[in-house]
TIROSE-47487 format. One record per residue (C-alpha): residue number from 0; chain; x, y, z. Coordinates in steps of 0.05 Angstrom, whole numbers, m for minus. Layout:
% residues N
<site><nr>NUM</nr><kette>A</kette><east>X</east><north>Y</north><up>Z</up></site>
...
% end
This chain:
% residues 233
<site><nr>0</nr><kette>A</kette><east>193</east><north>326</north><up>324</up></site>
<site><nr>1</nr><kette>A</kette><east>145</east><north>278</north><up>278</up></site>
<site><nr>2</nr><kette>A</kette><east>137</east><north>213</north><up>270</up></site>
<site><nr>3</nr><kette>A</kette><east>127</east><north>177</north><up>198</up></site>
<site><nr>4</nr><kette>A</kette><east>116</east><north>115</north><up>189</up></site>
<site><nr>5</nr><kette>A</kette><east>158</east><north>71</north><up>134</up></site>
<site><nr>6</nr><kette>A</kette><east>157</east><north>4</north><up>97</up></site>
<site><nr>7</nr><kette>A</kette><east>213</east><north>m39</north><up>102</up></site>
<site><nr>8</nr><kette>A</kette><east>219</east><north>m116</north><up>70</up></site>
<site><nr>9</nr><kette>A</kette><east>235</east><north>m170</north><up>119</up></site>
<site><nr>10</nr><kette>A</kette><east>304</east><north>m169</north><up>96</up></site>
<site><nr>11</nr><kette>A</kette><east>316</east><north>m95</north><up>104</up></site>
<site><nr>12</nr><kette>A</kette><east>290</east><north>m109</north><up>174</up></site>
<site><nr>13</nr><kette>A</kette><east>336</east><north>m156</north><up>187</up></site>
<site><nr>14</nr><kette>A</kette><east>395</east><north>m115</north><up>155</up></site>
<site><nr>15</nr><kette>A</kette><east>368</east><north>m61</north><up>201</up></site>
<site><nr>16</nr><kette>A</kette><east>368</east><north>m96</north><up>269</up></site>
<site><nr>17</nr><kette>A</kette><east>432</east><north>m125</north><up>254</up></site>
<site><nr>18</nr><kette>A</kette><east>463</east><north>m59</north><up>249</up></site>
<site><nr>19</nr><kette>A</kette><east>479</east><north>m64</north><up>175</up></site>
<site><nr>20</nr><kette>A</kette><east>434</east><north>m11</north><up>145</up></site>
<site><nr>21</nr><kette>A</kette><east>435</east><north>59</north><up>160</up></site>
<site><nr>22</nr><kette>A</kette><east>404</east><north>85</north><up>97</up></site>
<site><nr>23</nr><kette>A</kette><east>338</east><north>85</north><up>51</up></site>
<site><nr>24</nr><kette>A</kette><east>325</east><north>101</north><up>m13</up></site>
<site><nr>25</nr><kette>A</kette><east>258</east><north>134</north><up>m37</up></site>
<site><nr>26</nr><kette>A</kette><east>227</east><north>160</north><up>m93</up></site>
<site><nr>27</nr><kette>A</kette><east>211</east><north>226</north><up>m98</up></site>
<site><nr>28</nr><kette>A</kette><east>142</east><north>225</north><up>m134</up></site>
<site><nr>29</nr><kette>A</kette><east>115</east><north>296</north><up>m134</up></site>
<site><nr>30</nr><kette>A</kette><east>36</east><north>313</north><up>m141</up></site>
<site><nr>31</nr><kette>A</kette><east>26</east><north>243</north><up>m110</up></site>
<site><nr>32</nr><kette>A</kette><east>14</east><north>244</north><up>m39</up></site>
<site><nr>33</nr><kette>A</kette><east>76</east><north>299</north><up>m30</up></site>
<site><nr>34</nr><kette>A</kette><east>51</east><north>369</north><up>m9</up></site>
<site><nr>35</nr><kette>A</kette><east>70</east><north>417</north><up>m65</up></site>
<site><nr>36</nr><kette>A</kette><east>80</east><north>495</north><up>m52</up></site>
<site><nr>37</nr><kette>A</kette><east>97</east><north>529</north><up>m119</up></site>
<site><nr>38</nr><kette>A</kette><east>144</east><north>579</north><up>m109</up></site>
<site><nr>39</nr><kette>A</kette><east>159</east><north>650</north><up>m157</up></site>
<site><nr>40</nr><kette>A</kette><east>217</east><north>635</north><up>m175</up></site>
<site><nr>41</nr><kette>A</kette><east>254</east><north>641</north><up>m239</up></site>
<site><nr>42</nr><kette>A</kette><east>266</east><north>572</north><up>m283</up></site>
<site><nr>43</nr><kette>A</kette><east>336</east><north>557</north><up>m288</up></site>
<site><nr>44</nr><kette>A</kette><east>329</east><north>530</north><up>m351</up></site>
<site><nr>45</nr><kette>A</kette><east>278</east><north>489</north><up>m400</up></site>
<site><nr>46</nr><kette>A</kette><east>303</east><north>416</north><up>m381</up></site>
<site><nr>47</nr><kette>A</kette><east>276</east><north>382</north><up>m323</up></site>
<site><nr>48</nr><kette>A</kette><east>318</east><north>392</north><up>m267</up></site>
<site><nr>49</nr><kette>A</kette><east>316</east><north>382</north><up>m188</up></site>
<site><nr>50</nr><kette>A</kette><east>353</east><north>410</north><up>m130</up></site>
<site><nr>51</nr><kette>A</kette><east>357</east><north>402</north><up>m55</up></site>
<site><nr>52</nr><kette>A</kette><east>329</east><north>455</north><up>m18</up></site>
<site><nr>53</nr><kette>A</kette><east>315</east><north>479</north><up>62</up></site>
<site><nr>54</nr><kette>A</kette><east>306</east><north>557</north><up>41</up></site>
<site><nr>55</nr><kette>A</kette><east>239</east><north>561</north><up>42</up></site>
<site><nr>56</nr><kette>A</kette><east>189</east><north>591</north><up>87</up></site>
<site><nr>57</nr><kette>A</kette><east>165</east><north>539</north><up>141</up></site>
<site><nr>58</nr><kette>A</kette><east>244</east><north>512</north><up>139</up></site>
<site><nr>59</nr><kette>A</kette><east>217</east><north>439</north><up>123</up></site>
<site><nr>60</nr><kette>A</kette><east>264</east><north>396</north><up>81</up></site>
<site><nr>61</nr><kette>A</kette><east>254</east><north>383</north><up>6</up></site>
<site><nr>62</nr><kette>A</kette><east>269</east><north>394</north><up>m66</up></site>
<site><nr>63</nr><kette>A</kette><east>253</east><north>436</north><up>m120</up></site>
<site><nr>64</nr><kette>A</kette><east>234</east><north>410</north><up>m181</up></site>
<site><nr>65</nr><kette>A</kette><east>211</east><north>441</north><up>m252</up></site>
<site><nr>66</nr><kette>A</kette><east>142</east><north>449</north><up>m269</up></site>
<site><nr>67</nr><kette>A</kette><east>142</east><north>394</north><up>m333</up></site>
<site><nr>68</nr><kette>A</kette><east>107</east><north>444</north><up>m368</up></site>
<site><nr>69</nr><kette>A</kette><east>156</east><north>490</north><up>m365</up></site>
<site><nr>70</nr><kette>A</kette><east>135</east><north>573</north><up>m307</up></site>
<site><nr>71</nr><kette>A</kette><east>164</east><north>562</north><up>m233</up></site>
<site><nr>72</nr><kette>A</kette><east>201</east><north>512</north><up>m195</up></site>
<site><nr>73</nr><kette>A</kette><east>160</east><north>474</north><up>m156</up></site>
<site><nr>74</nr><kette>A</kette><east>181</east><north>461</north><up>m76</up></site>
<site><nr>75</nr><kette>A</kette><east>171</east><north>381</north><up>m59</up></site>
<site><nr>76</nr><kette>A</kette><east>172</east><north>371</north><up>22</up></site>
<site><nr>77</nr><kette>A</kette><east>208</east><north>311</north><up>41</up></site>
<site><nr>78</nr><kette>A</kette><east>143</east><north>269</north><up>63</up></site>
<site><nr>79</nr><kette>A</kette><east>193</east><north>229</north><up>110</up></site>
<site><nr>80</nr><kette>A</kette><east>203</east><north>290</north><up>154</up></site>
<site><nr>81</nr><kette>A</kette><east>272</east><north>321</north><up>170</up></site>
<site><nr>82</nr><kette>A</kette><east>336</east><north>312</north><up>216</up></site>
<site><nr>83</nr><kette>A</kette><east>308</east><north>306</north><up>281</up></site>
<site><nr>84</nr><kette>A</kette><east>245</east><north>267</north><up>266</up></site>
<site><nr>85</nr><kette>A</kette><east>241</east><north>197</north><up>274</up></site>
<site><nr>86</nr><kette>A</kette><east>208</east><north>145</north><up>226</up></site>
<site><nr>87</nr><kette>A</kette><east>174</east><north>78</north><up>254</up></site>
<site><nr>88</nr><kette>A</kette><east>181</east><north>15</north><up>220</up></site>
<site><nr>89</nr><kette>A</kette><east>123</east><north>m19</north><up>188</up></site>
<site><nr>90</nr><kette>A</kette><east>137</east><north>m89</north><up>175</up></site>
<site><nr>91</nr><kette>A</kette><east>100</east><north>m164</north><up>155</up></site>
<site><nr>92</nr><kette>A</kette><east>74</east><north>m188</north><up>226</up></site>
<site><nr>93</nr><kette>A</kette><east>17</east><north>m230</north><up>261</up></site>
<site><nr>94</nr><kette>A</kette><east>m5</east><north>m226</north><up>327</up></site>
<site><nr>95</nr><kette>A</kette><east>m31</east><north>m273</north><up>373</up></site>
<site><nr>96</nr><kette>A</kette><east>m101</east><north>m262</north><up>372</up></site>
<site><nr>97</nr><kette>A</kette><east>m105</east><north>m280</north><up>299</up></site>
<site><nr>98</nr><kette>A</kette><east>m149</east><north>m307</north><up>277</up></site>
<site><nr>99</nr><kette>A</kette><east>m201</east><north>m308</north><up>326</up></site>
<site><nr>100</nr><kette>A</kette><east>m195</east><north>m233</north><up>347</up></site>
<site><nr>101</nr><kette>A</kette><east>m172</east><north>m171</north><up>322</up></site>
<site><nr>102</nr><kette>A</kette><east>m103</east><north>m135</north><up>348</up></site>
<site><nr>103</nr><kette>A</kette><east>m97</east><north>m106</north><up>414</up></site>
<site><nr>104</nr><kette>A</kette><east>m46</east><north>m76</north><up>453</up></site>
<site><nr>105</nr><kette>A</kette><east>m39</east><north>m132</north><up>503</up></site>
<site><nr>106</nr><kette>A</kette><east>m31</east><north>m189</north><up>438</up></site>
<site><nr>107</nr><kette>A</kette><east>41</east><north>m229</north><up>424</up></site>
<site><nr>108</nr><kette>A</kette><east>67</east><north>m193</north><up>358</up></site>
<site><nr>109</nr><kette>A</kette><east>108</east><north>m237</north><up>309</up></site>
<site><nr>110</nr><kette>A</kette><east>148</east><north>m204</north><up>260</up></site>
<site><nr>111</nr><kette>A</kette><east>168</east><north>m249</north><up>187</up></site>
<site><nr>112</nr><kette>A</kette><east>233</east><north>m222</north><up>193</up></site>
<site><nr>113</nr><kette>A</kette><east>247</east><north>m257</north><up>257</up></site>
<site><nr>114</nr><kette>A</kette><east>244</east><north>m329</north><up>218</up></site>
<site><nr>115</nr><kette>A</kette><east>286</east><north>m324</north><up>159</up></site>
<site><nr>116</nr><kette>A</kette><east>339</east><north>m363</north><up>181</up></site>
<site><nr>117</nr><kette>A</kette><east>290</east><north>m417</north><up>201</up></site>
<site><nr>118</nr><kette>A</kette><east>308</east><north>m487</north><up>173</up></site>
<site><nr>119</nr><kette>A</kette><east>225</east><north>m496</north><up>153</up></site>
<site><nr>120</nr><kette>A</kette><east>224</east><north>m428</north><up>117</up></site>
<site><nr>121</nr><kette>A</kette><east>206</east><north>m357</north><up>139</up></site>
<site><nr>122</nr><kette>A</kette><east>125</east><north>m376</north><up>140</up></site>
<site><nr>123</nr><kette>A</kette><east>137</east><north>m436</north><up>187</up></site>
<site><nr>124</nr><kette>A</kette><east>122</east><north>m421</north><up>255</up></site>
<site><nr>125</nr><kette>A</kette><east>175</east><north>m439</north><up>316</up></site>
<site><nr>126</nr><kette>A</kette><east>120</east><north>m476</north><up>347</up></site>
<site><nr>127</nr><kette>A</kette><east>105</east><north>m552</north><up>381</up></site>
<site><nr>128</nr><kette>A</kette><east>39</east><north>m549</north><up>341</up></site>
<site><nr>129</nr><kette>A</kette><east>82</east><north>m537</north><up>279</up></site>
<site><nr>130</nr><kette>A</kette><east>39</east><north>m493</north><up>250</up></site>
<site><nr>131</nr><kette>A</kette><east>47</east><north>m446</north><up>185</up></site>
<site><nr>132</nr><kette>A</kette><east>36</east><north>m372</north><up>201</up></site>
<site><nr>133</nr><kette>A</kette><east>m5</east><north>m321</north><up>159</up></site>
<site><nr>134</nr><kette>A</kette><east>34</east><north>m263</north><up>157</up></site>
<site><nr>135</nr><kette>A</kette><east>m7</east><north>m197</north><up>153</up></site>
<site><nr>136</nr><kette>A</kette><east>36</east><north>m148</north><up>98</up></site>
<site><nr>137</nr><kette>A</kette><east>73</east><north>m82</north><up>130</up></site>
<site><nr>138</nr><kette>A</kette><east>18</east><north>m32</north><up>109</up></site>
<site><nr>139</nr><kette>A</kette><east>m34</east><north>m58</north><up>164</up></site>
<site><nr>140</nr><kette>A</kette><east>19</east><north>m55</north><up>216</up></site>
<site><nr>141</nr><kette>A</kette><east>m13</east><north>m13</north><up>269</up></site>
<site><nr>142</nr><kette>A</kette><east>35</east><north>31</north><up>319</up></site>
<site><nr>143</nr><kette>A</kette><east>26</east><north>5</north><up>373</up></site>
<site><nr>144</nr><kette>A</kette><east>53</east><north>m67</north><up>339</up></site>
<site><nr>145</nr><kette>A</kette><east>119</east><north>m35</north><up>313</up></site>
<site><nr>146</nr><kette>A</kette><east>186</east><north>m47</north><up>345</up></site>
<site><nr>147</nr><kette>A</kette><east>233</east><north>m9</north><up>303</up></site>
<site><nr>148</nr><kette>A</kette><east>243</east><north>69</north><up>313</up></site>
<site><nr>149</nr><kette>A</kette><east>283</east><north>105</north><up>274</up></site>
<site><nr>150</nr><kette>A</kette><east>328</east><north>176</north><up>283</up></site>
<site><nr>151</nr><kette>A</kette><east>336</east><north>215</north><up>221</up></site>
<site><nr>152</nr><kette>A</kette><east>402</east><north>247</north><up>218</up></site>
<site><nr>153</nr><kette>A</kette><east>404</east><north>278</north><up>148</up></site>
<site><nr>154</nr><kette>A</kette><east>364</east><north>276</north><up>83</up></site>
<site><nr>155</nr><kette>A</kette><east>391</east><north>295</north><up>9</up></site>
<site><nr>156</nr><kette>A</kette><east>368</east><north>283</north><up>m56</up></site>
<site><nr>157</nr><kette>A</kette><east>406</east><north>253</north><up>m107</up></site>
<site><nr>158</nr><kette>A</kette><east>397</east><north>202</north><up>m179</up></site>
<site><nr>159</nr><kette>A</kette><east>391</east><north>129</north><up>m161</up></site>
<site><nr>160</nr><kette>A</kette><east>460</east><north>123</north><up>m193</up></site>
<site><nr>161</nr><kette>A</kette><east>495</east><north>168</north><up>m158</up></site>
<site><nr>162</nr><kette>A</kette><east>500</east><north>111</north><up>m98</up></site>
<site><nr>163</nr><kette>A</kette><east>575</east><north>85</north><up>m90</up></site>
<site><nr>164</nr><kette>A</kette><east>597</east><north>14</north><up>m55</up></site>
<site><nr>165</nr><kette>A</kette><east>601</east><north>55</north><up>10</up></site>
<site><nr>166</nr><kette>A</kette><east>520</east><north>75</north><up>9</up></site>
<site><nr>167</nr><kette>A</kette><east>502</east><north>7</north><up>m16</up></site>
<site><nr>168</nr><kette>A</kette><east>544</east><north>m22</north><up>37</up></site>
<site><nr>169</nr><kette>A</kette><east>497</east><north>32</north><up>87</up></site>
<site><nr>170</nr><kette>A</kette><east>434</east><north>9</north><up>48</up></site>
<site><nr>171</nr><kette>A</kette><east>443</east><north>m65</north><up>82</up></site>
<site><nr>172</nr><kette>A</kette><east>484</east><north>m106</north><up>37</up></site>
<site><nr>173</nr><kette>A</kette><east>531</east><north>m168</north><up>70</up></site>
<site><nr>174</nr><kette>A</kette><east>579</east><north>m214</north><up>34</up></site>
<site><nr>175</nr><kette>A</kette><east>562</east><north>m289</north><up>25</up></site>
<site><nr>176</nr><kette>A</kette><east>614</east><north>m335</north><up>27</up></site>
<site><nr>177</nr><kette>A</kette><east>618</east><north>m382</north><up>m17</up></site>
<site><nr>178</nr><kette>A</kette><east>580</east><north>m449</north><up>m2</up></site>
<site><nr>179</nr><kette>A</kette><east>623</east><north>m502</north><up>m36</up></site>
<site><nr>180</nr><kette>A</kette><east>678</east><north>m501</north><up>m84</up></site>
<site><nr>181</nr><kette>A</kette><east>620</east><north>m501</north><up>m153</up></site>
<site><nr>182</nr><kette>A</kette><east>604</east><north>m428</north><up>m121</up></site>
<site><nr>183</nr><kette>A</kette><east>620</east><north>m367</north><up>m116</up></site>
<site><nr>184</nr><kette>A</kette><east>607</east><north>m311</north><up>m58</up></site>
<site><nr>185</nr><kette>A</kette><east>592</east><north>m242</north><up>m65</up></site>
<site><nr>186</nr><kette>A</kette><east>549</east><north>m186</north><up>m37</up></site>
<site><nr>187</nr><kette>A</kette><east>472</east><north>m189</north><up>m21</up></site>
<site><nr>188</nr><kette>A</kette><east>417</east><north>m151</north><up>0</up></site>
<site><nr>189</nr><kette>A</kette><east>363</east><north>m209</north><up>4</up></site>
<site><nr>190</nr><kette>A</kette><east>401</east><north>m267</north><up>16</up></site>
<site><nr>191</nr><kette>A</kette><east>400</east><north>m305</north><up>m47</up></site>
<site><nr>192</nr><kette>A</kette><east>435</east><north>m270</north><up>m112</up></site>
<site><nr>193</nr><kette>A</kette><east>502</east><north>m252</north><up>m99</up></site>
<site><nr>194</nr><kette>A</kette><east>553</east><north>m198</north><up>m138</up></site>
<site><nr>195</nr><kette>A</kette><east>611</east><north>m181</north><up>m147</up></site>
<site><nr>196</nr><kette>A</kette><east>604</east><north>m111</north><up>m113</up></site>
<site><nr>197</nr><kette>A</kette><east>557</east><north>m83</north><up>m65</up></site>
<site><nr>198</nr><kette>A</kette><east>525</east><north>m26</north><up>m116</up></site>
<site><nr>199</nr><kette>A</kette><east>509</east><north>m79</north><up>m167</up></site>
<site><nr>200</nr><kette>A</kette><east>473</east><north>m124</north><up>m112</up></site>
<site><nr>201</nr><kette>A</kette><east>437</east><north>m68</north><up>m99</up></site>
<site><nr>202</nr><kette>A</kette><east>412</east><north>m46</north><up>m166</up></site>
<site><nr>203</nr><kette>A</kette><east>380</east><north>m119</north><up>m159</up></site>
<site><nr>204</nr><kette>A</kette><east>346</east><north>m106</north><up>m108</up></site>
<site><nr>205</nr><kette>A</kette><east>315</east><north>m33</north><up>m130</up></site>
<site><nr>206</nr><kette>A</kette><east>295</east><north>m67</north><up>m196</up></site>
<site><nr>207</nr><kette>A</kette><east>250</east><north>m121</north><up>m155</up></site>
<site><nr>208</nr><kette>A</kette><east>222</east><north>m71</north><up>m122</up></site>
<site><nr>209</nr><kette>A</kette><east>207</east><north>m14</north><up>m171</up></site>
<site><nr>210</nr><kette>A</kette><east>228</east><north>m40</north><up>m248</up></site>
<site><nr>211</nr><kette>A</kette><east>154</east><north>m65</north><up>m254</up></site>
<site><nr>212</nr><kette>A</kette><east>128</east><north>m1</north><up>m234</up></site>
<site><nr>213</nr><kette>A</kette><east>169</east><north>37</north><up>m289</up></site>
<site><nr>214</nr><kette>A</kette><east>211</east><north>66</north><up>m235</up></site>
<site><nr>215</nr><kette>A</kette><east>277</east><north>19</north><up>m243</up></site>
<site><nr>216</nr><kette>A</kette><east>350</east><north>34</north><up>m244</up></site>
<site><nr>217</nr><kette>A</kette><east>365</east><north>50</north><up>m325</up></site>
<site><nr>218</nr><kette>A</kette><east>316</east><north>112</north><up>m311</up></site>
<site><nr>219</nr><kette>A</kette><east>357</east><north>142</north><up>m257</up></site>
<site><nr>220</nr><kette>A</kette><east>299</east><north>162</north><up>m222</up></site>
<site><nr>221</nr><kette>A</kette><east>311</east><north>233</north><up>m163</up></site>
<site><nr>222</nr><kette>A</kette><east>314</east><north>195</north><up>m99</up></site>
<site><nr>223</nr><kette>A</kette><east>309</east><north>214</north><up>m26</up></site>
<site><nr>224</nr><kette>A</kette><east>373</east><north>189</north><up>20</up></site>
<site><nr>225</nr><kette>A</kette><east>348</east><north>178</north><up>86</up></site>
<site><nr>226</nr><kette>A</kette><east>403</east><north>175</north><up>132</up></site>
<site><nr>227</nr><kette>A</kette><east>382</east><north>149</north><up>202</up></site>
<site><nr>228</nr><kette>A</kette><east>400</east><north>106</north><up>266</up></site>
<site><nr>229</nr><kette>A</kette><east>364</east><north>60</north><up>298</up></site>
<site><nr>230</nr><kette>A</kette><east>331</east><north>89</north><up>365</up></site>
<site><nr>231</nr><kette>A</kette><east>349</east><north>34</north><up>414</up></site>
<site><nr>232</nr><kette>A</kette><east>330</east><north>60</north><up>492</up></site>
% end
């Protein structure tokens, strides 16, 4: 068993310790940071093409994706392990030291996602001083500061499309009633823009996430579906 550690927004977090999401999309971005065996194998055919795959020979979960140039398929290992591993959350925090002294082991650890629902705003700090928090962003989280551990219990790879109500349900969204009689409710992932179904609200949120970066939902991107539970003892 390995561990991997993941990035997760403070309301994914949330969605996560709440028991509403179960699942996490990923691209699958081969040649960048993925290991890459290429494997003689026939081409199945001259358009690009990808297809899940636990055949070859160290067993380790992936895809197999034509070369863009056209000769073998190439095998992409999942780079978030298999079922059986575990993934640790990486999220925005602070510690206690800050800012005098770096992290240790022995500091208070805050996490953002603890604070949305606070009437003075995620960065206010549930202090008598009243102070404002700077939040430190997910990637410096060390281990020893994370709270959230996470069993994988399957992996496939599928278009960003493909996802239904039921996995966008899985992927953390909630309904929102409505506020007042002017509004209506509707399904969430971060809170604030509601739909009218659970797939479109989260289209919205992939597109925040990855439309800037080229990567949004009208190009159907190959994702991985990480399927996991939260490890809770």
């Amino acid at each position: 068993m390995k561990e991997t550690p993941i990035l997760f927004s403070s309301e994914m977090v949330h969605a996560i310790l709440s028991g509403k999401k179960t699942q996490t999309r990923r691209m699958v971005v081969p040649g960048r940071g993925y290991q890459s065996t290429w494997l003689d194998v026939e081409t199945i055919n001259s358009s690009p093409r990808l297809y899940t795959c636990h055949t070859n020979p160290d067993r380790r979960f992936g895809a197999q994706m034509e070369h863009p140039r056209g000769g073998p398929l190439g095998w992409v290992a999942s780079p978030f392990g298999q079922p059986g591993d575990r993934l640790w959350v990486r999220e925005t925090w602070q510690h206690s030291n800050h800012p005098l002294g770096p992290f240790d082991e022995d500091c208070t650890v805050f996490y953002r996602a603890d604070y949305l629902d606070d009437p003075h705003g995620p960065d206010g700090e549930k202090s008598p001083e009243g102070k404002y928090r700077t939040w430190r962003p997910p990637i410096h989280m060390p281990r020893a500061a994370a709270r959230i551990t996470l069993d994988i219990t399957a992996i496939r790879v599928e278009r960003l499309q493909d996802i239904d109500d039921a996995d966008a349900l899985d992927e953390g969204a909630s309904y929102r009633p409505a506020p007042n009689e002017l509004s209506h409710g509707g399904w969430t992932h971060d809170g604030w823009y509601v739909h009218d179904s659970a797939r479109e609200s989260f289209r919205t949120l992939w597109n925040g996430l990855n439309a800037a970066r080229g990567c949004g939902w009208d190009v159907n991107p190959w994702v991985w579906v990480i399927e996991f539970a939260r490890k809770t003892a």
